[in-house]
N, CA, C and O of each residue as an XYZ file, in Angstrom:
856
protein
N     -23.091    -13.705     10.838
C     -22.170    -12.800     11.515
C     -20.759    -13.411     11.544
O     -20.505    -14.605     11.705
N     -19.765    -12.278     11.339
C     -18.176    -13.007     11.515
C     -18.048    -13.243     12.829
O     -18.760    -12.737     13.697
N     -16.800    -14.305     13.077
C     -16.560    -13.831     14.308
C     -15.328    -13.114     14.207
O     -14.820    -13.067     13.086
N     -14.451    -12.259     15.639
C     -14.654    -10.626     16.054
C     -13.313    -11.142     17.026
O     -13.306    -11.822     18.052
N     -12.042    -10.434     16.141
C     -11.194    -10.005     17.391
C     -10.980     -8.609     17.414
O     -11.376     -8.133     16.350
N     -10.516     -7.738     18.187
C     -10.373     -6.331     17.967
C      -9.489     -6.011     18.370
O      -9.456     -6.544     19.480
N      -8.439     -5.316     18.216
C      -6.961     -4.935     17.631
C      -7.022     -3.622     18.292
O      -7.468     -2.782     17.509
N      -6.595     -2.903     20.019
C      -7.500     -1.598     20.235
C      -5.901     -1.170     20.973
O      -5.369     -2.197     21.394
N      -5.182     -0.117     21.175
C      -4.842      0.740     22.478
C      -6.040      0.571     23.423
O      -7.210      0.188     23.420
N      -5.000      1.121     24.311
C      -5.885      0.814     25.951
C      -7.079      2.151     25.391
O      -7.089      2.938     24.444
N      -7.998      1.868     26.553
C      -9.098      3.006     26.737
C      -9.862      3.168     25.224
O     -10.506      4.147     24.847
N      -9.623      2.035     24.547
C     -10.075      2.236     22.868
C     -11.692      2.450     22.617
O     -12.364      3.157     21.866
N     -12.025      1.249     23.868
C     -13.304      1.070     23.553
C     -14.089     -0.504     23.400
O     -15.254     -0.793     23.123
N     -12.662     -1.510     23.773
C     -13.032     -2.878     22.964
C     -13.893     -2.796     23.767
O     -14.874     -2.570     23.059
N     -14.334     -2.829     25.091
C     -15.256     -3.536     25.711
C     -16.686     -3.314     25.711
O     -17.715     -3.982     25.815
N     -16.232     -1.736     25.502
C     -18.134     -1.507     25.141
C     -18.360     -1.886     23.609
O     -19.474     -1.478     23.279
N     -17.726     -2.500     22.586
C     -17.970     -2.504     21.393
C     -18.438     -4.222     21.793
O     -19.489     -4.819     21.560
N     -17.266     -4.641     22.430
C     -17.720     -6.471     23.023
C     -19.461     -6.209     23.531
O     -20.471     -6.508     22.894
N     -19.375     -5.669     24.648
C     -20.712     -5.426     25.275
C     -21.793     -5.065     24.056
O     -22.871     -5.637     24.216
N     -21.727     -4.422     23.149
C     -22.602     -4.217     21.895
C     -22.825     -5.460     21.006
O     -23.915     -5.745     20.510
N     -21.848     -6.073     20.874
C     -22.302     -7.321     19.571
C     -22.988     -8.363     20.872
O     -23.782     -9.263     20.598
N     -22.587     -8.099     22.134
C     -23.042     -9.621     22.553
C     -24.477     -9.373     22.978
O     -25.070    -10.225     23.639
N     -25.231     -7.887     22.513
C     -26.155     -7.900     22.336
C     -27.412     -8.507     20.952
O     -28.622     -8.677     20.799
N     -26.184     -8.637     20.241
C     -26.236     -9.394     18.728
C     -26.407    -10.618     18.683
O     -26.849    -11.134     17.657
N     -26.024    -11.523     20.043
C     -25.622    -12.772     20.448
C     -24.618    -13.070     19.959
O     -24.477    -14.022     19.192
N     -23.740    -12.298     20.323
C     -22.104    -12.580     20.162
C     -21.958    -13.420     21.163
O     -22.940    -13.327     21.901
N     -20.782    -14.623     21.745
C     -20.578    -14.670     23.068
C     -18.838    -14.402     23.348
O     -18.174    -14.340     22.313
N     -18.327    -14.296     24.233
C     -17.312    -13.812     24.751
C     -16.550    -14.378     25.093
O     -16.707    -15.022     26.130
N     -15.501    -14.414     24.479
C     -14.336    -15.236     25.118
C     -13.262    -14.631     25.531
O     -12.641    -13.981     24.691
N     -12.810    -14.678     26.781
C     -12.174    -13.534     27.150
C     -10.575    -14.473     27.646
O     -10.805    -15.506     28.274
N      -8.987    -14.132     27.378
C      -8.307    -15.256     27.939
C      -7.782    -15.168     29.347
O      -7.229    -16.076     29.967
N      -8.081    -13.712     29.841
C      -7.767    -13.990     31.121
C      -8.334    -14.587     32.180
O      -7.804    -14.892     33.248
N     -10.395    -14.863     31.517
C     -11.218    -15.410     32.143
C     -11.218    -16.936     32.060
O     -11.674    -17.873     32.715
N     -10.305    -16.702     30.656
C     -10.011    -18.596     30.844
C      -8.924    -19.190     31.402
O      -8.743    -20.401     31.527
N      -8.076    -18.144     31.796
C      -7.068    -18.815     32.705
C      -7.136    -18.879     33.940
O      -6.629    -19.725     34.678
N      -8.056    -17.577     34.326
C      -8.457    -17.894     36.027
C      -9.102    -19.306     35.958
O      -8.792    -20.269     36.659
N      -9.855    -19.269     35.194
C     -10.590    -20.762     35.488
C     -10.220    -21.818     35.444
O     -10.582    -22.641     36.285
N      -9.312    -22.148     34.360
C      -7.891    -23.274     34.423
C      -7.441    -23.538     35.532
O      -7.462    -24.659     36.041
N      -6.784    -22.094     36.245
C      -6.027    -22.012     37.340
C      -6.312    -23.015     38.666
O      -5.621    -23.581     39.514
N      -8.282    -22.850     38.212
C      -8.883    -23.622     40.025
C      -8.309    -24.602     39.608
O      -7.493    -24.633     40.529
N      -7.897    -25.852     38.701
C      -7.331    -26.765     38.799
C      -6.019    -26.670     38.753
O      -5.379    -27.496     39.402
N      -5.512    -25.943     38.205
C      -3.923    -26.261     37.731
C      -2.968    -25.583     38.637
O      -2.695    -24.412     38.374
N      -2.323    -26.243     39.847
C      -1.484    -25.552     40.331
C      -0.635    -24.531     40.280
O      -0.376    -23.538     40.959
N      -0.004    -25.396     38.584
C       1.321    -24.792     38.437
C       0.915    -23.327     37.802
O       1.478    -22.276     38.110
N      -0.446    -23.482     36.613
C      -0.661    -21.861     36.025
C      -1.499    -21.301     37.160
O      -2.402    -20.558     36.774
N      -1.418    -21.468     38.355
C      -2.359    -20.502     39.013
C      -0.737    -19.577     39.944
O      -0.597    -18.445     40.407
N       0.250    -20.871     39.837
C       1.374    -20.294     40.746
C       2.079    -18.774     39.533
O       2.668    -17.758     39.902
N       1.788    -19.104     38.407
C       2.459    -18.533     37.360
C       1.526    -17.459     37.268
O       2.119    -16.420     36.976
N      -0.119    -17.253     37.449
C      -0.666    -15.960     37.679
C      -0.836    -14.877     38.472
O      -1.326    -13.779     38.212
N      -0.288    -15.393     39.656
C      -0.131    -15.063     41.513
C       1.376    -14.598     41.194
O       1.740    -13.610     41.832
N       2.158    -15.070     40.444
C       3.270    -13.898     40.545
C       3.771    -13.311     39.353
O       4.956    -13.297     39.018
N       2.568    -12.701     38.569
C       2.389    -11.957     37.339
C       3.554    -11.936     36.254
O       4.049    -11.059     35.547
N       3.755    -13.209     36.430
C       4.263    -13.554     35.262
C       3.643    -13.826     33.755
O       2.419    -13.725     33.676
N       4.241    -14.102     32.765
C       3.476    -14.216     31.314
C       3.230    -15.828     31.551
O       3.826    -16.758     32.093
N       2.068    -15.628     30.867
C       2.118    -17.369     30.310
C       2.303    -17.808     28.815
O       1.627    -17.434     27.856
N       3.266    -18.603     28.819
C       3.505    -19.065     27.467
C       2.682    -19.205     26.342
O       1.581    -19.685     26.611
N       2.891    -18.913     25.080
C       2.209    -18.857     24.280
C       0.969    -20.354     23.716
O      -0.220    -20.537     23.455
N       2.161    -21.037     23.784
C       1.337    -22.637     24.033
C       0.588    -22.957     25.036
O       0.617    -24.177     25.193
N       0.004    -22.487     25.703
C      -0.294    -22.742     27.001
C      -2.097    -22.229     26.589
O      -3.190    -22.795     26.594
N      -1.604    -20.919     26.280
C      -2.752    -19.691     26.168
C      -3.394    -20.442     25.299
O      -4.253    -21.161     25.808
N      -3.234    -20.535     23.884
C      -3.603    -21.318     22.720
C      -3.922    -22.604     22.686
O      -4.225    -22.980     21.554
N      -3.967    -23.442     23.536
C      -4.384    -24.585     23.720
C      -5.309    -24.600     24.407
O      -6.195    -25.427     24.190
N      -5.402    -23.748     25.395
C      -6.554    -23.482     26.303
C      -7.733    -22.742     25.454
O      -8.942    -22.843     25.663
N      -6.967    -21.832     24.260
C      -8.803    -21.158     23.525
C      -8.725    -22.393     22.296
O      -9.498    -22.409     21.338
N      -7.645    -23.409     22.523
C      -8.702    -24.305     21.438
C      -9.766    -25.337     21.645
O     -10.661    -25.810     20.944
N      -9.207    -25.560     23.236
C      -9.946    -26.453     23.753
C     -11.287    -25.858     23.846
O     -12.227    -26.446     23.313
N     -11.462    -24.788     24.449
C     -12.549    -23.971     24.625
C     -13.708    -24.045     23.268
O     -14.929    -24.201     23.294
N     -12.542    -23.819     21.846
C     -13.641    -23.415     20.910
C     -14.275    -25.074     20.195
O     -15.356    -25.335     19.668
N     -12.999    -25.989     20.485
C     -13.865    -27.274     19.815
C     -15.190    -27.421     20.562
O     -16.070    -28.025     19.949
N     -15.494    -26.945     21.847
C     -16.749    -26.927     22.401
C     -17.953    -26.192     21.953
O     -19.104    -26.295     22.377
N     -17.359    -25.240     20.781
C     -18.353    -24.272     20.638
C     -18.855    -24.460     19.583
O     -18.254    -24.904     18.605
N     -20.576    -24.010     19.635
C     -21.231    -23.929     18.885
C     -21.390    -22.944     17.277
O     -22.143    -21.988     17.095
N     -20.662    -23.408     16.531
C     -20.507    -23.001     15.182
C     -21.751    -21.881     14.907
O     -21.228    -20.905     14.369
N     -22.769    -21.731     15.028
C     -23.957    -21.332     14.889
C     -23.879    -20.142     15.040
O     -24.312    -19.310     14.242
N     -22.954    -19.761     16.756
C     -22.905    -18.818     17.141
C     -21.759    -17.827     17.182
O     -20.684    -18.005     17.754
N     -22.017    -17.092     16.711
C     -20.743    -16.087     16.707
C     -19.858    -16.264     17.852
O     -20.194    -17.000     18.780
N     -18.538    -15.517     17.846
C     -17.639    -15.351     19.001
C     -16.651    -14.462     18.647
O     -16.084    -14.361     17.559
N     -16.490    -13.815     19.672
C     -15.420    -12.424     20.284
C     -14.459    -13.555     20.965
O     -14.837    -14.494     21.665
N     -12.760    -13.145     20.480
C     -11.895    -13.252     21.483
C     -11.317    -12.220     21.932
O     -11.028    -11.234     21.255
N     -11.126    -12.352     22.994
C     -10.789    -11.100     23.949
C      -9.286    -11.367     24.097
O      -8.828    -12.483     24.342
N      -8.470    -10.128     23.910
C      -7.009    -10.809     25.034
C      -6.117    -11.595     23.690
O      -4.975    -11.991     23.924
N      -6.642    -11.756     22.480
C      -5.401    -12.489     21.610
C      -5.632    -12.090     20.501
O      -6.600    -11.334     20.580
N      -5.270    -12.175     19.460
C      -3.675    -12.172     19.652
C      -3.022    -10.910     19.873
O      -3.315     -9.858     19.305
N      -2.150    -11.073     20.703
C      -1.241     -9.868     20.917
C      -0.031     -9.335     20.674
O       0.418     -8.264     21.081
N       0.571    -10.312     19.844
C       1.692    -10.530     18.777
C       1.559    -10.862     17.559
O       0.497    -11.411     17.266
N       2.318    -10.698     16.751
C       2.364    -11.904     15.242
C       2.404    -13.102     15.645
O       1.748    -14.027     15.166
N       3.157    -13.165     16.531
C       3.236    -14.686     16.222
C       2.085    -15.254     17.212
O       1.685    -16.408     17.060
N       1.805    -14.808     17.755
C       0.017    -15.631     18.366
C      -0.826    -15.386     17.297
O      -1.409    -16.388     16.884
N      -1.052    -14.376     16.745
C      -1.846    -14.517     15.278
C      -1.910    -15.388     14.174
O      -2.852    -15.882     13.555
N      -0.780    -15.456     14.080
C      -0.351    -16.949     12.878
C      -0.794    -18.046     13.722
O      -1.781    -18.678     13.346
N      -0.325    -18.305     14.597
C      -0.625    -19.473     15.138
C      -1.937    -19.989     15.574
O      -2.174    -21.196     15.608
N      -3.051    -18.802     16.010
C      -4.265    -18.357     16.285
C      -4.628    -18.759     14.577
O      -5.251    -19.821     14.561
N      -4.478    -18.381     13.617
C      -4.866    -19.046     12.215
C      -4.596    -20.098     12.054
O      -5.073    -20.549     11.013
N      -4.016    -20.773     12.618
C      -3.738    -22.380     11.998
C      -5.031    -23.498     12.877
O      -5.800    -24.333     12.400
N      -4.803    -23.020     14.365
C      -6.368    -23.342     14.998
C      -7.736    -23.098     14.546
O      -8.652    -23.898     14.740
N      -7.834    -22.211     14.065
C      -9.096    -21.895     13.854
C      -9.175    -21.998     12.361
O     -10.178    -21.515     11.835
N      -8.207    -22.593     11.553
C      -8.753    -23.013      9.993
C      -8.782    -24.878     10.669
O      -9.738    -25.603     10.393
N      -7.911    -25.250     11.303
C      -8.664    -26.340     11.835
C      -9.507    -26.924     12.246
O      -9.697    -28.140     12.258
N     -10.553    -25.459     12.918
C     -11.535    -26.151     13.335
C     -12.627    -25.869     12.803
O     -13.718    -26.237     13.238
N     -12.334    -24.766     11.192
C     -13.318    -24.250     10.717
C     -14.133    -23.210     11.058
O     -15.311    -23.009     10.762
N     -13.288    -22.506     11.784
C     -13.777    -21.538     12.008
C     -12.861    -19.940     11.594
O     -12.449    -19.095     12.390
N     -12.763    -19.949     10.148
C     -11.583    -18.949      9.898
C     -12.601    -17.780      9.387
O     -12.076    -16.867      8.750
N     -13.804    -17.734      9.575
C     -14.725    -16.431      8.914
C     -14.564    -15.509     10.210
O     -15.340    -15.317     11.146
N     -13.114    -14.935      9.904
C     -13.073    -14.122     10.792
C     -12.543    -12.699     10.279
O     -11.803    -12.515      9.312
N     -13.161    -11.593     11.262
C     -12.855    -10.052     10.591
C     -11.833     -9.804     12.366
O     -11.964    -10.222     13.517
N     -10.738     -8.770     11.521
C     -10.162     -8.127     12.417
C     -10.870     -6.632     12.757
O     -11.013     -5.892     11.784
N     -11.262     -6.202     13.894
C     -11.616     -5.098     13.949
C     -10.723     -3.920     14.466
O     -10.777     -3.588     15.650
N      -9.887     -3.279     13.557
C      -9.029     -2.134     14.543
C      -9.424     -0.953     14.720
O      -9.491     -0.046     13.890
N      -9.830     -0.948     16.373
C     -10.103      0.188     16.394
C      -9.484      1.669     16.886
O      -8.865      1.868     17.931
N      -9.783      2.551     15.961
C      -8.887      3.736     16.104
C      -9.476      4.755     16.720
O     -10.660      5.089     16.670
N      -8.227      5.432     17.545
C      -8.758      6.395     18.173
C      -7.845      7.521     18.172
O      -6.671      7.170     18.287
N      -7.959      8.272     18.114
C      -6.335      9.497     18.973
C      -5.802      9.309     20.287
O      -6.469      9.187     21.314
N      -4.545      9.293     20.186
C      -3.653      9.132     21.086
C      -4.219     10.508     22.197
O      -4.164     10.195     23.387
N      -4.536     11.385     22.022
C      -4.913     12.619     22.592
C      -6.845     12.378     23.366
O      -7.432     12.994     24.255
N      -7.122     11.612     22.783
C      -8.282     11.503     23.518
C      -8.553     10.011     24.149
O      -9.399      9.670     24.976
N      -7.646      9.317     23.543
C      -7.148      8.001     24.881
C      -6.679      8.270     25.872
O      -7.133      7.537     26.750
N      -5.973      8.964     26.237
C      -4.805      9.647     27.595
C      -6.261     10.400     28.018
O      -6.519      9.816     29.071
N      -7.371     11.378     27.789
C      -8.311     11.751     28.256
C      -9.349     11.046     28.841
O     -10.086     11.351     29.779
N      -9.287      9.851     28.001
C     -10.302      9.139     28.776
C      -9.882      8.042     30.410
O     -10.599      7.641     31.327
N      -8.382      7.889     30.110
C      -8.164      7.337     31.117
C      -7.486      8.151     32.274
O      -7.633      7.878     33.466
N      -6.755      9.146     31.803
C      -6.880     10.182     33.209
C      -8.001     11.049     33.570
O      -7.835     11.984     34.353
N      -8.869     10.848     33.165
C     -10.474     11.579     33.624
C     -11.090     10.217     33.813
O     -12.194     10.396     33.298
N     -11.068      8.983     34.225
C     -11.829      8.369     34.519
C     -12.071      7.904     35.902
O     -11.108      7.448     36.519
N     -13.432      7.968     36.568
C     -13.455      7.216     38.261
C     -14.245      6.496     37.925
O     -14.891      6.304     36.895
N     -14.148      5.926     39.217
C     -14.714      4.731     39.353
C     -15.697      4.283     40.757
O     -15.309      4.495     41.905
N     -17.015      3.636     40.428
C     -17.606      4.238     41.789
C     -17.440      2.202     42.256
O     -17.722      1.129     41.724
N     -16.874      2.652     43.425
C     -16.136      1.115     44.169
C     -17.372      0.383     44.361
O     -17.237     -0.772     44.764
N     -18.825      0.909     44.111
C     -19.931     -0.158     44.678
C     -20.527     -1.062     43.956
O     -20.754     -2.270     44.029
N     -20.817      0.172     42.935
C     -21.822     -0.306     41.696
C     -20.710     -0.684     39.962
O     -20.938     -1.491     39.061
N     -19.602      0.274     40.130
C     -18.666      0.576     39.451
C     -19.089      0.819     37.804
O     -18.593      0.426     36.748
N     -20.393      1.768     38.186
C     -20.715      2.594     37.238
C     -18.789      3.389     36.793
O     -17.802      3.329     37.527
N     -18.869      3.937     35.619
C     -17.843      4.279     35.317
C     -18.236      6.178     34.912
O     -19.276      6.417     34.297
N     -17.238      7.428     35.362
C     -17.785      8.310     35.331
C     -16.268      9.062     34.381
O     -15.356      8.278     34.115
N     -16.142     10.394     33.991
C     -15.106     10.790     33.147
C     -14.929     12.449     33.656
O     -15.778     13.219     33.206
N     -14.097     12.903     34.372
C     -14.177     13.856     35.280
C     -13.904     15.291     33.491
O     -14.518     16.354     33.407
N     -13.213     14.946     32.773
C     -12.653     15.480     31.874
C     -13.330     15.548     30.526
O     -13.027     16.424     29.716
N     -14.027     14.848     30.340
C     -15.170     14.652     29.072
C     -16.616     15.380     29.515
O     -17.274     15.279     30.550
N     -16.778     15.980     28.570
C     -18.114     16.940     28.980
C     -19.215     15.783     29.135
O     -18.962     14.782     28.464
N     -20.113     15.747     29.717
C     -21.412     14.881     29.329
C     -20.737     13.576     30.228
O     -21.205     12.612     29.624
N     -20.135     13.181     31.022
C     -19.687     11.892     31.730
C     -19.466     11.998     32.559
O     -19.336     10.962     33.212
N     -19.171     13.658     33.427
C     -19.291     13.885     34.667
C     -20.370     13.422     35.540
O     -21.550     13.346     35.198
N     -19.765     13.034     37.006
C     -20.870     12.825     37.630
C     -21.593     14.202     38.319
O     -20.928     15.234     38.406
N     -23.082     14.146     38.834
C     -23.800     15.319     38.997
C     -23.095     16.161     40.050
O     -22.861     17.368     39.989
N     -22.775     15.237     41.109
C     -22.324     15.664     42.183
C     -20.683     15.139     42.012
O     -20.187     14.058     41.694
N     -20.039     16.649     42.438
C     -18.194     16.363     42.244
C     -17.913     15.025     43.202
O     -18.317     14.691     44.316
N     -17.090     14.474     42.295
C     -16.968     13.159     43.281
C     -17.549     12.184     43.713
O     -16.805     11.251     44.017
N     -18.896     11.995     43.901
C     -19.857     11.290     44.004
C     -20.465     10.403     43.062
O     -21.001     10.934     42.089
N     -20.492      8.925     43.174
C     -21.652      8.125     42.153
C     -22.552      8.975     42.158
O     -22.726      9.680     43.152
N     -23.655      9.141     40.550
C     -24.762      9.299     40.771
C     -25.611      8.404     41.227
O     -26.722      8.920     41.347
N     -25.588      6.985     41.622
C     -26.461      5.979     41.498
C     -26.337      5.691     43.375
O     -27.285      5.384     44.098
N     -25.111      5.871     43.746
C     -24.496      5.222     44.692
C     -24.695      5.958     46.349
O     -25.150      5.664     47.454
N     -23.972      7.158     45.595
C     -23.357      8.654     46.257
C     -22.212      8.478     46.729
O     -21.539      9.290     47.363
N     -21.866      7.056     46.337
C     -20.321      6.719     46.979
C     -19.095      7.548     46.325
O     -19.053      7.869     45.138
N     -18.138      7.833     47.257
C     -16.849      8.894     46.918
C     -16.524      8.258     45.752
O     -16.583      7.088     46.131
N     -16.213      8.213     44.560
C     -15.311      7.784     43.731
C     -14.000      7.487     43.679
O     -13.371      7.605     44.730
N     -13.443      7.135     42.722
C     -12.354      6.487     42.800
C     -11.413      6.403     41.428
O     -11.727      5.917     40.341
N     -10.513      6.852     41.710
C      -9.358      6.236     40.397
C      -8.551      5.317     40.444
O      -7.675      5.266     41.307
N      -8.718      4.362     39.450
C      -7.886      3.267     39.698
C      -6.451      3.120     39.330
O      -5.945      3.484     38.269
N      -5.751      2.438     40.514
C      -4.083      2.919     40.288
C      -3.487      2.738     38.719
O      -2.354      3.204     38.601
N      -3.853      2.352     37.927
C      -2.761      2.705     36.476
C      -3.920      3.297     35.198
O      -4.068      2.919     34.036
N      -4.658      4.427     36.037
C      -5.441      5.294     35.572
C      -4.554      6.718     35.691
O      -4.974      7.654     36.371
N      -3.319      6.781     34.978
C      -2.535      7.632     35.120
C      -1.530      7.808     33.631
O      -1.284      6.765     33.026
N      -1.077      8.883     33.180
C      -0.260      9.091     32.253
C       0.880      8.230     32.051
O       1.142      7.863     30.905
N       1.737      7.788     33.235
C       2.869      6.971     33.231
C       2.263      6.260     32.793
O       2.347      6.222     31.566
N       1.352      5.326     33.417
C       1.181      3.943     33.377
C       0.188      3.321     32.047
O       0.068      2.149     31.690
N      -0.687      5.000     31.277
C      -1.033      5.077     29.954
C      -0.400      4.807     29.069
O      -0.661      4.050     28.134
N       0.646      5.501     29.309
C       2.165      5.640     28.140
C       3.134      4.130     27.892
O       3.624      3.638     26.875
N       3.130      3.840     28.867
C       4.080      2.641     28.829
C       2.815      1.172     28.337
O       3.221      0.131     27.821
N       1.517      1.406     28.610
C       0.665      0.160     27.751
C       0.670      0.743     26.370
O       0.923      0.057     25.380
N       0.361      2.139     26.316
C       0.081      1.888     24.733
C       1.309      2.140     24.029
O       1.018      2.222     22.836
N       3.035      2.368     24.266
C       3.788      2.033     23.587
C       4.249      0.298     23.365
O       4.893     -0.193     22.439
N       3.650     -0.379     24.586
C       3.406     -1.704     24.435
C       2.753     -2.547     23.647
O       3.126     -3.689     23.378
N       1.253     -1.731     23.056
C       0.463     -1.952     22.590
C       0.921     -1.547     20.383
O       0.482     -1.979     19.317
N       2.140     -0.382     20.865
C       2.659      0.059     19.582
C       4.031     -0.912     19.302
O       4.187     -1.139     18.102
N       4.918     -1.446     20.078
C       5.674     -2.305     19.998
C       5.123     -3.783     19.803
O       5.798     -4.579     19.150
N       3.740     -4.217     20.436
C       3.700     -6.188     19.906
C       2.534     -6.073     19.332
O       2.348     -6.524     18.201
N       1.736     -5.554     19.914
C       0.146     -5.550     19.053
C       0.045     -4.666     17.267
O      -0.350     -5.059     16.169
N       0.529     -3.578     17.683
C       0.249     -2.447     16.261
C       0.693     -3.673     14.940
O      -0.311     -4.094     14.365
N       1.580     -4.063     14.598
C       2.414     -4.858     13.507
C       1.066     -6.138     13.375
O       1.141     -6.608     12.240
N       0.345     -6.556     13.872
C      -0.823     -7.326     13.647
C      -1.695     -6.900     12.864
O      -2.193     -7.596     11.979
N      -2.064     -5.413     13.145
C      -2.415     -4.704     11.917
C      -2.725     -4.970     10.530
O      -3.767     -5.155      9.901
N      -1.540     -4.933     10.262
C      -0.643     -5.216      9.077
C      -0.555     -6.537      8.734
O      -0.274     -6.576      7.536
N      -0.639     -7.468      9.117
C      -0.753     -9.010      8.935
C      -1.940     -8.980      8.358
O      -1.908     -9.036      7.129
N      -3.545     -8.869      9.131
C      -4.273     -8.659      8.917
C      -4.648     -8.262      7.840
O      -5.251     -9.064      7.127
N      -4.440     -7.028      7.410
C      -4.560     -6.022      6.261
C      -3.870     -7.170      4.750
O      -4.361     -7.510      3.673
N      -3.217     -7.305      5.090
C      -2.410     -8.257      4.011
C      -3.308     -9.393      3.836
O      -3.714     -9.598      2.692
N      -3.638    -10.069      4.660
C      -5.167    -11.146      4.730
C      -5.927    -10.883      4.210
O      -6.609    -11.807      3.767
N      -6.313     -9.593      3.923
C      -7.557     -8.743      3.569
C      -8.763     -9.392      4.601
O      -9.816     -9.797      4.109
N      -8.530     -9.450      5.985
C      -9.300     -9.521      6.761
C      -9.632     -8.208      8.027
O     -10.518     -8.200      8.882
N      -8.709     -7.318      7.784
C      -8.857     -5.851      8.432
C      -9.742     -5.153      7.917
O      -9.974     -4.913      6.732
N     -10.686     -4.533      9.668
C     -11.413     -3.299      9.214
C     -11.382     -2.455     10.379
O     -11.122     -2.691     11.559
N     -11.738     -1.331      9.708
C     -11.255     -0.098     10.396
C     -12.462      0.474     11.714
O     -13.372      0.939     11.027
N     -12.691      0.571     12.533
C     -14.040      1.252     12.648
C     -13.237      2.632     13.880
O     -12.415      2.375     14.760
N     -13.697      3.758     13.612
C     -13.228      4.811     14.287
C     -14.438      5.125     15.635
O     -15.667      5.111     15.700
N     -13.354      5.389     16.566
C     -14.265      5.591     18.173
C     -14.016      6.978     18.520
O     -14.708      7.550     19.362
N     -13.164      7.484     17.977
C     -13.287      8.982     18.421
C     -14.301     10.011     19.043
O     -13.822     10.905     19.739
N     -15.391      9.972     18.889
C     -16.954     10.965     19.094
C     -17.051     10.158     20.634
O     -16.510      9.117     21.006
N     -18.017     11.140     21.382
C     -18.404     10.553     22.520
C     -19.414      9.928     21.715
O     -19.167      8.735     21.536
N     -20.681     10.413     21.059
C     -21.922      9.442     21.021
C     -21.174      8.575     20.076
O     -20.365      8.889     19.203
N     -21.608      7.452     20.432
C     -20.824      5.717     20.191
C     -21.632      5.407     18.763
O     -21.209      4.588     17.946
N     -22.898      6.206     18.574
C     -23.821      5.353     17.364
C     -23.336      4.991     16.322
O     -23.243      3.815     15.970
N     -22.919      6.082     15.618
C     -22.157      5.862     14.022
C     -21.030      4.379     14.438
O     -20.992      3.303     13.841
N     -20.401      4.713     15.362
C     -19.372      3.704     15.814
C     -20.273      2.262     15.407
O     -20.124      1.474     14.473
N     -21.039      2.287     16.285
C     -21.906      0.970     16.653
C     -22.501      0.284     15.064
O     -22.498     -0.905     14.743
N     -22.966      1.421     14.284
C     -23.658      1.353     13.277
C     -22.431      0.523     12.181
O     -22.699     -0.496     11.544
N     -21.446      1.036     12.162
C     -20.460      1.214     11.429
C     -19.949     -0.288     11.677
O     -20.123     -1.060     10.734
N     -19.550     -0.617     12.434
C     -19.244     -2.302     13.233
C     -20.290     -3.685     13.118
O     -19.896     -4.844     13.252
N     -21.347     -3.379     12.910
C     -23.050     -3.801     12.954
C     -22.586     -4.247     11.470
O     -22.663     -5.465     11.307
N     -22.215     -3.664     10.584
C     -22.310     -3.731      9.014
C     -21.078     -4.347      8.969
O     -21.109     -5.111      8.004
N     -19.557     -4.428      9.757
C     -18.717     -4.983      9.571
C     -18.767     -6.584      9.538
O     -18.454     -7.464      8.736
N     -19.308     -6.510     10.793
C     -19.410     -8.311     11.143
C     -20.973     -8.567     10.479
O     -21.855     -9.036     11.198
N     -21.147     -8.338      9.534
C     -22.807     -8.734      8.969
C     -22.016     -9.306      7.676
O     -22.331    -10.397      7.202
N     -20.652     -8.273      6.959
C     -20.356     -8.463      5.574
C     -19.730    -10.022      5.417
O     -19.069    -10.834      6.065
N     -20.342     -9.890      4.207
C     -19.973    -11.461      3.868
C     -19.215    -11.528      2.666
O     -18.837    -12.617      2.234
């Protein structure tokens, strides 16, 4: 199996596609989970996450290299969270041909701009269990208006589960991330897999064969 970064607009899908390979025994590397954890020691990046600031690019990248010289070659790995520029990408290649670990596929996944904005302004959220429900997508409603099915707890939308706050990540996502793309593609390490359909299978199927190709 390759290992797996994925290249997504918000509401794309990376996570249930993450949640799918690490049924594959993918494992997960996620960087915001590695900086909280840094943080319990490090004063200064925990002062720099508490007032939502960026963290430097060197910072980030030293922390997933340290992480991966620990890791077991054997096993596949998802990074979550990088690169999110060109230039963390290049630089993200120079680590990981260092450490031998460059059998890597980009996965971009595509969706419509028209049914991303649907999924995240139709989405609640049940505060207990935080089953996830889609007020606007046929088949994702919950039974009862408003209500977990699991829970019965009121639901919930979470504050930048909204058009403004849609619009301004994924022109963010079209200003530093999209142009990675294209790096990629030029690598001949880009692949495409489309999320559009509610049933996920073909998706799943389609991704299954990506990170298998050799």
């Amino acid at each position: 199996m390759k290992n797996v970064i994925f290249l997504a607009p918000p509401a794309a899908g990376k996570g249930t596609f993450s949640d799918y390979l690490k049924t594959l025994g993918y494992c997960h590397y996620s960087t915001g989970d590695i900086l909280r954890e840094k943080a319990k020691s490090d004063t200064n990046l925990a002062n720099i996450l508490s007032s939502g600031s960026l963290v430097d690019d060197d910072t980030i990248l030293n922390l997933i290299e340290s992480v991966l010289k620990n890791h077991d070659k054997k096993i596949p790995f998802i990074l979550d969270g990088i690169p999110r520029t060109l230039q963390q990408a290049k630089k993200l290649d120079i680590i990981l041909n260092s450490l031998g670990m460059n059998h890597l596929v980009a996965v971009h996944i595509d969706v419509e701009k028209d049914i991303l904005i649907d999924r995240v302004v139709g989405r609640r959220i049940c505060p207990k269990c935080h089953r996830s429900y889609n007020v606007i997508l046929d088949g994702f409603e919950p039974k009862e208006e408003g209500l977990c099915d699991d829970c019965k707890e009121p639901l919930v939308q979470r504050s930048d589960d909204n058009l403004e706050s849609f619009e301004k990540r994924y022109q963010a996502y079209i200003e530093s991330t999209y142009p990675i793309v294209s790096y990629y593609k030029e690598k001949g390490s880009l692949k495409v897999v489309s999320n559009n359909e509610l049933d996920q299978t073909s998706a799943f199927e389609k991704l299954r064969g990506v990170v298998s190709e050799y």
